[in-house]
C-alpha positions as CSV (number, residue, x, y, z in Angstrom):
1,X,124.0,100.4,80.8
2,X,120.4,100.8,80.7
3,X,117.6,100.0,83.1
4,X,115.2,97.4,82.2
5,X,111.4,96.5,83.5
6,X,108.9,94.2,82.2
7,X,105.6,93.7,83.3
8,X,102.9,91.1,82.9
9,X,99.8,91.3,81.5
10,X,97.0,89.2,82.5
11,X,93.5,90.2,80.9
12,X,90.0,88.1,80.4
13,X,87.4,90.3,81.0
14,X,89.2,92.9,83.2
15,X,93.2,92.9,83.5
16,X,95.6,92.6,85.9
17,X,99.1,94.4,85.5
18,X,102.2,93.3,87.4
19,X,105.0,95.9,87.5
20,X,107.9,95.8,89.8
21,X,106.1,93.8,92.7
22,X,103.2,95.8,92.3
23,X,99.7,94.9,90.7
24,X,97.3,96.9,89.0
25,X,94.2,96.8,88.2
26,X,92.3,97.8,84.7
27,X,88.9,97.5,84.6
28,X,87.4,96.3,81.1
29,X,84.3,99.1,81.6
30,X,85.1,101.5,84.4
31,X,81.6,102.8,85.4
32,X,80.8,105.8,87.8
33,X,82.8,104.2,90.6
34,X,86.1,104.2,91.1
35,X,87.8,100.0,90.8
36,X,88.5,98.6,94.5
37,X,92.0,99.7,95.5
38,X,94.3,97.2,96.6
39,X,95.2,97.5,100.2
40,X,98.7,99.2,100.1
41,X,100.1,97.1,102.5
42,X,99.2,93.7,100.5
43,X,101.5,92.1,98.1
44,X,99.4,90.2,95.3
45,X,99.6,87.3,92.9
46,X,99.7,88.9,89.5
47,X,98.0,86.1,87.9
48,X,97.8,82.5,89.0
49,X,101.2,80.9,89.8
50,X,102.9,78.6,91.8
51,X,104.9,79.7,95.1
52,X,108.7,78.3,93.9
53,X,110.4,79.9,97.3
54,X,109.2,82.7,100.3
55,X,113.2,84.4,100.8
56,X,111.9,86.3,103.8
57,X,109.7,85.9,107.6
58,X,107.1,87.8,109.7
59,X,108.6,90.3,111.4
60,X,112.1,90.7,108.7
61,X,112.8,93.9,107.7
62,X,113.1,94.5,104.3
63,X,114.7,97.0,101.4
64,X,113.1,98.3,98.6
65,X,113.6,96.3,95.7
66,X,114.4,92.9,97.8
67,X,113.1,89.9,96.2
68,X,110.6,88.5,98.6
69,X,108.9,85.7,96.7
70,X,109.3,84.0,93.5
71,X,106.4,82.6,91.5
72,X,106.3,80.8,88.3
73,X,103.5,80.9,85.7
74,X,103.5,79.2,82.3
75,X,107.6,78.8,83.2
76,X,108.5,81.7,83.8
77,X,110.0,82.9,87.5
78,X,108.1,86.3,88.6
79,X,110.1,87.7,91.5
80,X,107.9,89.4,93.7
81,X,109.6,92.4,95.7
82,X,109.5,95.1,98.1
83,X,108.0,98.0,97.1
84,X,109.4,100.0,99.7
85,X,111.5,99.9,103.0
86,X,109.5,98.2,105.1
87,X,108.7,95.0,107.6
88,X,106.8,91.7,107.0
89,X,103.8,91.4,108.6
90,X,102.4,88.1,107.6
91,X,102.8,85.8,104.8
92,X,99.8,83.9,103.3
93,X,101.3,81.5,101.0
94,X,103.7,78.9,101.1
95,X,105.8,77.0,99.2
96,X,104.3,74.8,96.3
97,X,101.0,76.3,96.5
98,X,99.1,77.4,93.3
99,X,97.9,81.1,94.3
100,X,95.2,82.6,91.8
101,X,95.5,86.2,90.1
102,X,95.0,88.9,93.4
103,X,95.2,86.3,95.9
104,X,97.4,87.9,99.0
105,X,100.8,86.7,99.1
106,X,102.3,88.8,102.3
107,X,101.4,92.1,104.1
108,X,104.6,94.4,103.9
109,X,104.4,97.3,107.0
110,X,106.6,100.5,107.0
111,X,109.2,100.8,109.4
């Protein structure tokens, strides 16, 4: 009866977090400035992955929660979903392609 979440961990120097369609970003030594912030509206790679299926198209609207892509890494499927209510903007991957950790996937608008 109980909600589960899982998130991915991928971490060389600095690491990458990817929790609930959303990726963060951990810097190995934070120094006096603050990491880059990920532009809200972007949906990222989590870590490097191949596009299995896109499940939605510029201009769809979408719920929070949808699945929007699916990736695998190391077999695994990763859906990636909406973080919010919202419309797709553009999509910048497509199926079959190997996408590397960060690399924009689509840009979600709110409605």
């Amino acid at each position: 009866g109980g909600t589960r979440r899982v998130a991915y961990a991928v971490g060389l120097r600095d690491t990458w977090v990817f929790l609930d369609g959303h990726v963060f970003f951990v810097p190995l030594n934070p120094g006096p400035a603050a990491p880059p912030r990920l532009d809200e509206r972007a949906l990222t790679a989590p870590k490097p992955a191949t596009v299995l299926a896109i499940h939605v198209a510029p201009g769809q609207a979408v719920a929070r929660d949808e699945v929007l892509i699916v990736l695998e890494a190391m077999k695994m499927e990763l859906p990636v979903r909406a973080p919010r209510d919202g419309r797709v903007a553009t999509i910048d991957c497509k199926p079959g392609e190997l996408v590397q950790a960060g690399a924009v996937l689509l840009e979600l608008y709110g409605d």
